[in-house]
N, C-alpha and C positions, 0 to 999 in steps of 0.2 A: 252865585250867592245861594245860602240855605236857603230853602222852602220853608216856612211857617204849617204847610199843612201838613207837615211831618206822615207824609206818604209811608206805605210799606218800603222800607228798604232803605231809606232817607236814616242822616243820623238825626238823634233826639236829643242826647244826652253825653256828656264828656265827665271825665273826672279821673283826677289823680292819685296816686297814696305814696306815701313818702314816709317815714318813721318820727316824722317832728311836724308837726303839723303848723306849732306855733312859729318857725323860724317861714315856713313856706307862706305860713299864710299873712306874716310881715313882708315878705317880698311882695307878695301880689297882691297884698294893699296899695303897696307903694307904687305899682306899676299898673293898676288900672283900676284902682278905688275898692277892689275887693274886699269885702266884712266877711268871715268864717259865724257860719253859724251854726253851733254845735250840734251836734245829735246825741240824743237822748238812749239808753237800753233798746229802748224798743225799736230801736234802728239800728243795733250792734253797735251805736256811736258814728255811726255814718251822719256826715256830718255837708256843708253846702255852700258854696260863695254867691254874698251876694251885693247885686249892685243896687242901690238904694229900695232894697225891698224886693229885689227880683230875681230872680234862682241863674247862676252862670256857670256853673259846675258844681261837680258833685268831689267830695272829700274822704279821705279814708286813711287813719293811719295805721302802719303795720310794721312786725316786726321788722330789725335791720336784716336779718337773714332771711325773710319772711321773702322778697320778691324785691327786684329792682325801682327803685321809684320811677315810673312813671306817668304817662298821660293814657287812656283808657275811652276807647270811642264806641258807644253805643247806637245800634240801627234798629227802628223798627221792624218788630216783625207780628205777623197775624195769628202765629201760634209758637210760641216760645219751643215747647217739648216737637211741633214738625221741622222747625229748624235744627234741632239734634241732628235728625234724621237727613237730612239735607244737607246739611256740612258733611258729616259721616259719609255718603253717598259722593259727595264733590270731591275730595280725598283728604278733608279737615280731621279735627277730632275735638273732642269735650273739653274745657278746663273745669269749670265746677255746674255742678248739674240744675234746671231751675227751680228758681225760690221765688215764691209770692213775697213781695215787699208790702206788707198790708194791705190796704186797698187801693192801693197805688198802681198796682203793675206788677209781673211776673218776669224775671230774667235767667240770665244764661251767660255763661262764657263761655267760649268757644279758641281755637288757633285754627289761621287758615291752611290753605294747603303749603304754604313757605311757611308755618311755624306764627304765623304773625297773630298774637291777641285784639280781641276784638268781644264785644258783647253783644248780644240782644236785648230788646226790652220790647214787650207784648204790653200793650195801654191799659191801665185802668182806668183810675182817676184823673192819675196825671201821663199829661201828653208827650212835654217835654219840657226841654229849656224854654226860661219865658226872656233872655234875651239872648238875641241872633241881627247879623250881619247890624250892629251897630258900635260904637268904641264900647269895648270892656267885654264883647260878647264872640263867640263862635261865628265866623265868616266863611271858612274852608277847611276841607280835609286834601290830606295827600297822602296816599299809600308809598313806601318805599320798599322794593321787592326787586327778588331776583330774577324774576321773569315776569313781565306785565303780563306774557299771553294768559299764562298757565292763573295770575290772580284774578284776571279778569274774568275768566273763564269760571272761577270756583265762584265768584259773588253773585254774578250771572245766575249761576243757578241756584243757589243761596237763596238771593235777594229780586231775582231778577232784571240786576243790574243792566240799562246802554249806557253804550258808549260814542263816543265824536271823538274824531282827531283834530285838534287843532294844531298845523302847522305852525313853527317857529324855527329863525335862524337855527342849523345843525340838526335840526330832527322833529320831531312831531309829540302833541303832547295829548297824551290820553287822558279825557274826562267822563265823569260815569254823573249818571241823573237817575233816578226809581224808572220802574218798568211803567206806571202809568202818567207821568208825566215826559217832558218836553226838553229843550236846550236848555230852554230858561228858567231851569229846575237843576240844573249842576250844579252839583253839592261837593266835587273835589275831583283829583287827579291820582293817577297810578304811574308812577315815577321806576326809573329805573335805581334801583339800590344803587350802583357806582355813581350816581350823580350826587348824591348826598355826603358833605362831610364827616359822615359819624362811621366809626368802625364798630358799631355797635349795634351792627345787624339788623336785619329788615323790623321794618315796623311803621305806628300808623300816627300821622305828626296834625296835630289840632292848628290851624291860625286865629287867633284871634285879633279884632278889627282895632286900631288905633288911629288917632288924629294923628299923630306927629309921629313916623317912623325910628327917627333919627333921635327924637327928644327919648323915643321909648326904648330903646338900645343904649344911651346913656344911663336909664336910669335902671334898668336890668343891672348893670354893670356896678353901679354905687352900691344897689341893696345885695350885693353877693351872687348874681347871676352869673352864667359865662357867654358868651357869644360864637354861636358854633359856626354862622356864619353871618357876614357884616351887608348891611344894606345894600340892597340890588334894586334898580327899578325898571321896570318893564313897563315899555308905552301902553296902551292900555288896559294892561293891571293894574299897579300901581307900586307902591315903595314897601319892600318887601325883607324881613331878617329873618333868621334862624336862634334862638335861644337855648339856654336850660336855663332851669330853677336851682339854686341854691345844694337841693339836694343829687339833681344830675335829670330832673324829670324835663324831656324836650319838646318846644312848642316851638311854634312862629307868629309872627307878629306881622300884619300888614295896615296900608293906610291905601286904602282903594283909591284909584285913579277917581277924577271926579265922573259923573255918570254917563255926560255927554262925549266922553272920552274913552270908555270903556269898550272893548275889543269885543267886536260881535264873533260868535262861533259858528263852525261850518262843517256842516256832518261830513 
């Protein structure tokens, strides 16, 4: 589960851009009560979903040529412009260079060392998402990469990422948690890219938490979604899909095993 103390290193913030903002943001009303709430000039139009008054992502629309739609996973970091230098140094490189977002915070984009997008965000005002591991909000990340060693390795010193293995049937599953926290601070996993249905190249996939797995994958499906991959459930995880949005931007969807249930981890 995310951490709420939104640690160095930890993700804070998520958000998508897609060229229609009004068709996406009818899908994900429909599938987890989402309200788009617009933004204004002075935020470039960046714009925020939210669940009965409380911030679940962040929103952006962009040209159709402009970049692929997708989902966009942001980490703390303690100095926005030392992480440049720190990716750079790891074998990463820049996407756009940072920008104070008023008094809010200071960010950055970045690709890691497989090419994979990713951002920072240095704190202002604001911390982060104000919901996490509950239905409608951010529960997990998972990296999907051509080489665990070589991404683990780059975040590591990035972020100061550990890691734990957790064994499972066929192979072992690597999970990463911030350098000053614990197990029970694991915030997602680093996946081997051929385990994933998409030929659509490494990249970094958001779960957001749902009651009803099965009810949420139908209803992906009515409002124009596609199903990249169909409910799986893992005993101590719990009941677990693969999605895209309407416009092709991909996420997953879980409904957490109940707590007494939940699979303890083992370095």
């Amino acid at each position: 589960m995310l951490s709420t103390r939104f640690a160095v290193g930890a993700p804070v913030w998520a958000d998508m851009c897609a060229p229609d903002l009004d068709t996406v943001s009818d899908f994900y009303r429909e599938l987890f009560g989402w309200e788009l709430l617009r933004g204004g000039p002075e935020v470039g139009g960046y714009s925020q979903f939210q669940l009965s008054g409380r911030t679940t992502a962040g929103a952006m629309a962009i040209a159709a040529d402009e970049a692929p739609p997708a989902w966009t996973l942001y980490f703390r970091a303690a100095d926005v412009d030392a992480t440049i230098r720190s990716v750079e140094q790891a074998g990463g490189r820049g996407i756009f260079e940072p920008t104070d977002v008023l008094d809010l915070g200071r960010m950055a984009g970045f690709a890691d060392v497989t090419g994979v997008p990713f951002s920072a965000w240095q704190q202002g005002s604001l911390k982060g998402l104000d919901v996490l591991n509950e239905p409608g909000g951010l529960v997990w990340t998972e990296l999907y990469t051509p080489d665990v060693s070589a991404a683990t390795a780059f975040y590591g010193s990035v972020f100061g990422w550990q890691t734990t293995e957790m064994p499972f049937p066929g192979g072992t599953y690597t999970m990463v948690h911030p350098a000053d926290g614990t197990a029970d601070d694991m915030f997602g996993g680093v996946v081997p890219l051929d385990s994933d249905p998409s030929e659509a190249g490494a990249y970094w996939l958001p779960y957001f938490q749902v009651e009803d797995c099965d009810a949420t994958v139908a209803k992906a499906e009515r409002a124009g979604g596609s199903v990249r991959m169909a409910t799986v459930e893992m005993a101590g995880v719990g009941r677990f899909a693969k999605l895209a949005d309407p416009a092709g931007a991909r996420f997953a969807v879980l409904q957490p095993s109940p707590p007494g249930e939940q699979m303890e981890s083992s370095s």
